[in-house]
Every structure is written in C-alpha cells, then in structure tokens.
N, C-alpha and C positions, 0 to 999 in steps of 0.2 A: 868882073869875072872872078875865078876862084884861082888862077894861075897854079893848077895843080900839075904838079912835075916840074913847076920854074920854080917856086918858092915854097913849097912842099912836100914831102915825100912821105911813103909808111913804108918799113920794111916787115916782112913775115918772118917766119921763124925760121924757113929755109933760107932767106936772106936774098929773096927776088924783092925788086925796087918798084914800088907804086908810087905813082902821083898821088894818093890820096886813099884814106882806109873803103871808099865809097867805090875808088876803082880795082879794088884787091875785093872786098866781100859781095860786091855786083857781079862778081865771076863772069868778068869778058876775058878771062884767057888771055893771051900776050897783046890785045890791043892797047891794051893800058902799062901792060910790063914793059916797065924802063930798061933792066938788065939786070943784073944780079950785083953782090956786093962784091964777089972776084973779080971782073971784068969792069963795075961802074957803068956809070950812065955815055953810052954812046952819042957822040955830035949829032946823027941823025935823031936820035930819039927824044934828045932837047931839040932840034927844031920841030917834030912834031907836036909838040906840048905845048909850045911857042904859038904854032900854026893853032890849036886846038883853043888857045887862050885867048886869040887874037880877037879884038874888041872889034876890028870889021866883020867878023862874022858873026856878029849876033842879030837876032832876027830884024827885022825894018821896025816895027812897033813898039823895040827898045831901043832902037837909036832915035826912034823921034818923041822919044817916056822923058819927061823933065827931068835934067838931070840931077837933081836933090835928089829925086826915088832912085833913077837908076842907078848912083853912084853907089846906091845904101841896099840896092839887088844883089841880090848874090845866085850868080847862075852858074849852077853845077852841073856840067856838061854830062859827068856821067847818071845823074838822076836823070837828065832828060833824056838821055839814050835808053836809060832803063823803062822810063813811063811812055814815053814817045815813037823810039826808034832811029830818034834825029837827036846828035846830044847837041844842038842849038835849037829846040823847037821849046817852045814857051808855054804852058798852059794858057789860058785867058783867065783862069780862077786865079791862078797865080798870079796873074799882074793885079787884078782886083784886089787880091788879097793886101798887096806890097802897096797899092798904094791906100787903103782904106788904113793899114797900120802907118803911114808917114804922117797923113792929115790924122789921124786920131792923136799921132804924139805930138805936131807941131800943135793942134788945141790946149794940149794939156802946159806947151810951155809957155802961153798967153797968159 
C-alpha cells in the first residue's frame, strides 16, 4: 500500500494537509483533507488513513498475487478512486502490467 496520511503528507500554500499530492490535485474536497497546519492532523483523521491504508482491504486477487509482486505493487487508493470510483478497485491491466514488469526484471537478473 501507499500509507498516505501515515507516512506522508503534501501541504498547499493555504496550508491544508493532504496525504499525498494525488489527493490534494484529484480534487476530492475534504475527503482526503487531513486538517490544516493551525489545528494539525486530528486522532480521527489518522485513523481514517489507517483504515484506508489497511492491507485487509485490498482487493481478494491482491491478497492471493505472490507476494514478491505485491510487495513491489504500489496501490494508490486515490488513483483508483479517481479511474474506478472504488479507491481499492484494481484495474486487471494493472495487475498484467505489474506482474509482466517483475518476471521481465527477475530475467534480466539471471
């Protein structure tokens, strides 16, 4: 997962607090605003980030993706909000894609 809002943040020039510059320029409006730099990140708002980060909710056909690719997956909740409508929903291109690039690099390290 991307653990955005637990392990990173982007601030704007007004100095409201995003998880991530993907959830500040995807213009979701305050479902992604952490809080501002006066007041800080609210208890509930880190646990929602938490909740949204949480590796059980990722879709069934990543929890059963070898875990060498999925570790090396990177699933950006708000891209998939944005292409999907679900920010846990997974293309199928995308997984194709993930794993054709893991077996093309493990080749190349033989």
């Amino acid at each position: 997962m991307c653990y955005s809002g637990v392990n990173t943040f982007t601030v704007n020039y007004k100095g409201d607090i995003y998880g991530c510059h993907r959830c500040y320029y995807d213009n979701f409006g305050s479902t992604y605003k952490l809080d501002d730099l006066d007041k800080g990140i609210s208890l509930a708002r880190r646990v929602f980030m938490c909740d949204v980060n949480n590796l059980d909710m990722m879709p069934a056909k990543c929890k059963k993706c070898n875990p060498a690719i999925r570790d090396r997956c990177h699933l950006c909740f708000a891209s998939n909000k944005k292409a999907y409508g679900d920010m846990h929903a997974i293309s199928n291109s995308y997984c194709m894609l993930m794993k054709e690039l893991f077996y093309l690099l493990l080749e190349r390290e033989k």
